[in-house]
N, C-alpha and C positions, 0 to 999 in steps of 0.2 A: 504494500500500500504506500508505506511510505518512498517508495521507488517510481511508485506511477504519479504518485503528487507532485516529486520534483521533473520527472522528463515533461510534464505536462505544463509544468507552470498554472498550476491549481492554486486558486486563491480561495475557493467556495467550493463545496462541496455537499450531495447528499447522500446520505448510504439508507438503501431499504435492507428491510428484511435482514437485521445483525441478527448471529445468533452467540449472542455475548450476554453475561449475567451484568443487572443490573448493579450489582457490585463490585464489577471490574472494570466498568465504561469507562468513567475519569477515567482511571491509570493507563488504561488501554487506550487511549485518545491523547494523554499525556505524552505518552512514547512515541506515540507513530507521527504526532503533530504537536511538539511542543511548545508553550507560548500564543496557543490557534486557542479560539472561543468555539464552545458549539453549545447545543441545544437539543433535546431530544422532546417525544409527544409518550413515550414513558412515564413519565412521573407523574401525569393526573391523567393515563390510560393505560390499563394493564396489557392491554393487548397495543399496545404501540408500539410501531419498528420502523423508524425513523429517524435519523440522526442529520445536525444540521451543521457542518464544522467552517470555518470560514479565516482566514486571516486576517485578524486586525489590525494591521499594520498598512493594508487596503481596503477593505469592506469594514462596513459598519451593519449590523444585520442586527433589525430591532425584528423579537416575534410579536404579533400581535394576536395572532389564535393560534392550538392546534388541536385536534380529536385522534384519535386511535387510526386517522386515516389520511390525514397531512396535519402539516405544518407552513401556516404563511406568518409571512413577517414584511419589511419593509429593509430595502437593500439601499446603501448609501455608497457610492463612492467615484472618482474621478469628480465630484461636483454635482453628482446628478441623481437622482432618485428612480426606485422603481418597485414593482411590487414583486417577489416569489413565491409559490408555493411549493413547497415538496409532497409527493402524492406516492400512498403506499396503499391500493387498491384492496381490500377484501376478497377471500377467495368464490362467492355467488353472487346472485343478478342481487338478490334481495340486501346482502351484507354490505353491498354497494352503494345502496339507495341513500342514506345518507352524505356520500360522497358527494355525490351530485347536487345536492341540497344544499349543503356547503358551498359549493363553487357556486352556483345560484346568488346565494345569498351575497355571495363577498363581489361577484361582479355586479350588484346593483351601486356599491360602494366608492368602487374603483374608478378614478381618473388620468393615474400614473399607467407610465407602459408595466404590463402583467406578464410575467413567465409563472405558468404553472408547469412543470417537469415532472416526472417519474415515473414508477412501474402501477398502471392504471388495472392490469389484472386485467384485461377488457379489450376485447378487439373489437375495431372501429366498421371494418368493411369483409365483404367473404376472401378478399386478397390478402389481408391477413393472417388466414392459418388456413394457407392451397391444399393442406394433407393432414389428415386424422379425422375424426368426427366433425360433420357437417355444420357449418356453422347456421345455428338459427338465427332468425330474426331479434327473439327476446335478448341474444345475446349482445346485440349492436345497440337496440330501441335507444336503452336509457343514454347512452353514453353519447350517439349522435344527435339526440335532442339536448343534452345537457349544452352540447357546441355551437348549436345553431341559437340554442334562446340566450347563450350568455356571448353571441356572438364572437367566438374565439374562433383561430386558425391554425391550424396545426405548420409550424415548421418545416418546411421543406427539408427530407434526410438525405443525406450523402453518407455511401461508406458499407455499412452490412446494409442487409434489406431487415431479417430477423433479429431481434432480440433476447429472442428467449429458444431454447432446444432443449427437447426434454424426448430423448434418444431418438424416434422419426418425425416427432412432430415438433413444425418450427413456427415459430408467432412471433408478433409482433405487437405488442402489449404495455412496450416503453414509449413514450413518447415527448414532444415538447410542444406546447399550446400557447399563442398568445395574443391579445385582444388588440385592438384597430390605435389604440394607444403605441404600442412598440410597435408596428409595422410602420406608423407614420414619422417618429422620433428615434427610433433604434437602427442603427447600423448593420448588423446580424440579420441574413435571412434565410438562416437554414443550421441545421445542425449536426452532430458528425457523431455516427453510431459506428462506434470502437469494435476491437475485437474482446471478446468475454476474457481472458486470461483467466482473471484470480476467481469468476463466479460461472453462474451458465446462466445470467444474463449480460447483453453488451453496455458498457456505460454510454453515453448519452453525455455529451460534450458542445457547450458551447461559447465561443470567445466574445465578449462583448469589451468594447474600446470605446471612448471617446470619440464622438467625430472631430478629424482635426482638421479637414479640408476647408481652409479660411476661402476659399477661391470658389468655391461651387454654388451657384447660383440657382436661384428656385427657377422652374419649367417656364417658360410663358411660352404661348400659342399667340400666331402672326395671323392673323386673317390670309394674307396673300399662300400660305401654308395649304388651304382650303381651297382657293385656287386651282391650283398644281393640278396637273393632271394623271400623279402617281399618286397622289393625296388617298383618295379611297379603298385602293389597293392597299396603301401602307395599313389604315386601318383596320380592314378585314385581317388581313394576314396579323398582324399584334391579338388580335381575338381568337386565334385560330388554338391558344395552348391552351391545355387541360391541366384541369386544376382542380380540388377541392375547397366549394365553398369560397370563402372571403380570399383563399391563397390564393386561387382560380386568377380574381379578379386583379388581385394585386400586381399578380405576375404579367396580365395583360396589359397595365396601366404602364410597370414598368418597360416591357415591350414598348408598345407605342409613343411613350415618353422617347426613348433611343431614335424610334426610327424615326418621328419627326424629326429629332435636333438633328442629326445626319442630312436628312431631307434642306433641312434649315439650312446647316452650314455649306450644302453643295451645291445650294442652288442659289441662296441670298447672302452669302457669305460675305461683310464687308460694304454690305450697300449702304449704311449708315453713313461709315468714313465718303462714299463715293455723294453720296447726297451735301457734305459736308462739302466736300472738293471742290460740288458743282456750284456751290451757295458761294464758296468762297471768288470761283471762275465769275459768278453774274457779277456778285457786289463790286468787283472790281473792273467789268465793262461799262456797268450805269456809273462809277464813279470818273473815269475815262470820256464817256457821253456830256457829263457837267462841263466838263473844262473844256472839250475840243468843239470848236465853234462850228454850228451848222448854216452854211449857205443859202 
């Protein structure tokens, strides 16, 4: 563990599912991250297995709830705020239901960007778990309505497809979720599903920076853009990715975002300076006009 914290440059961390006595946690946490704050959903849940570790030297991670089935808090650092939850799913539809209730609740609240993360116990779609028993309906119900009513967007993954194998059957049951807040303000648009090493499930990784690009300017849209006669073309085709839900859209907006400024820069590139050039060419023919005397 403490191997994989340092190649990674982990500053925040969450561990599901320890199987560590609560009388050895400190000391075991002691060792393997010395000087590191955490927090566990333990001590006012018996059935809690959640652990929250974090470096305070960088983050500041205030909890503000957790139950037997996460743990949220508010995350502080580089200057900036945001909301996380750690998610340590129950193993039936029903031991779930709370879960979802929870996140319910806490996105009525929320207006910081929201990372909820973890092992959800829940698979989202039937591409999820391609091999073993069939996946039903009940098994997806609660958890894709939990998504759509509290408006979250799952992550785009790179890296394994699976997170969990449990001898031929593989799923996909970790994930990363986040509401229209961080996709508008966060830099991060996807997250990177590790190889399992030390567990048999994959960790779930992801780097969040400051944005430091002083130079990058918000989108504007040029009328004469709409014009163009590749204009609609570029549209369709920016619509054409598939996506899940708010990802779907975002990913299209981004698309088309691109392929205007391209469109922009190839076609109008500079007309401003040239408009300037030409202002500069007139003012100084009508000022030439005053002085030189007309017969």
């Amino acid at each position: 563990m403490r191997l994989f914290l340092r190649r990674n440059k982990v500053n925040m961390i969450a561990i599901c599912e320890y199987r560590v006595r609560e009388d050895r946690v400190s000391s075991i946490i002691n060792k393997i991250m010395p000087n590191w704050e955490w927090c566990t959903n333990s001590v006012n849940n018996v059935r809690g297995r959640i652990w929250v570790i974090w470096n305070p030297d960088v983050i500041n991670f205030t909890i503000v709830e957790n139950s037997e089935q996460h743990i949220h808090g508010q995350v502080e650092m580089q200057g900036s705020k945001m909301k996380f939850t750690a998610v340590y799913g129950l193993h039936s539809i029903t031991a779930r239901i709370p879960l979802w209730t929870a996140i319910h609740q806490l996105s009525t609240n929320i207006t910081d960007p929201w990372l909820i993360m973890g092992d959800f116990n829940s698979i989202l779609t039937t591409e999820d778990r391609p091999i073993g028993s069939q996946v039903q309906s009940a098994e997806t119900r609660d958890f894709q309505e939990c998504i759509t009513d509290c408006n979250l967007t799952e992550l785009a993954a790179v890296g394994r497809i699976f997170t969990w194998i449990n001898g031929y059957v593989f799923s996909r049951i970790d994930r990363a979720l986040v509401n229209a807040e961080w996709i508008l303000h966060m830099p991060i648009v996807q997250v990177l599903v590790m190889d399992p090493l030390f567990s048999d499930h994959s960790p779930l990784s992801i780097t969040v920076e400051e944005q430091r690009d002083a130079k990058k300017r918000p989108f504007k849209f040029f009328n004469c853009l709409a014009q163009h006669p590749e204009f609609k073309n570029k549209i369709n085709a920016s619509w054409q990715i598939k996506g899940r839900g708010m990802q779907g859209v975002w990913q299209s907006l981004k698309k088309m975002r691109r392929e205007l400024q391209q469109l922009n820069q190839r076609e109008y590139m500079g007309v401003s300076k040239k408009v300037h050039k030409l202002r500069d060419e007139l003012m100084d023919i009508q000022s030439h006009m005053r002085i030189i005397p007309i017969p």
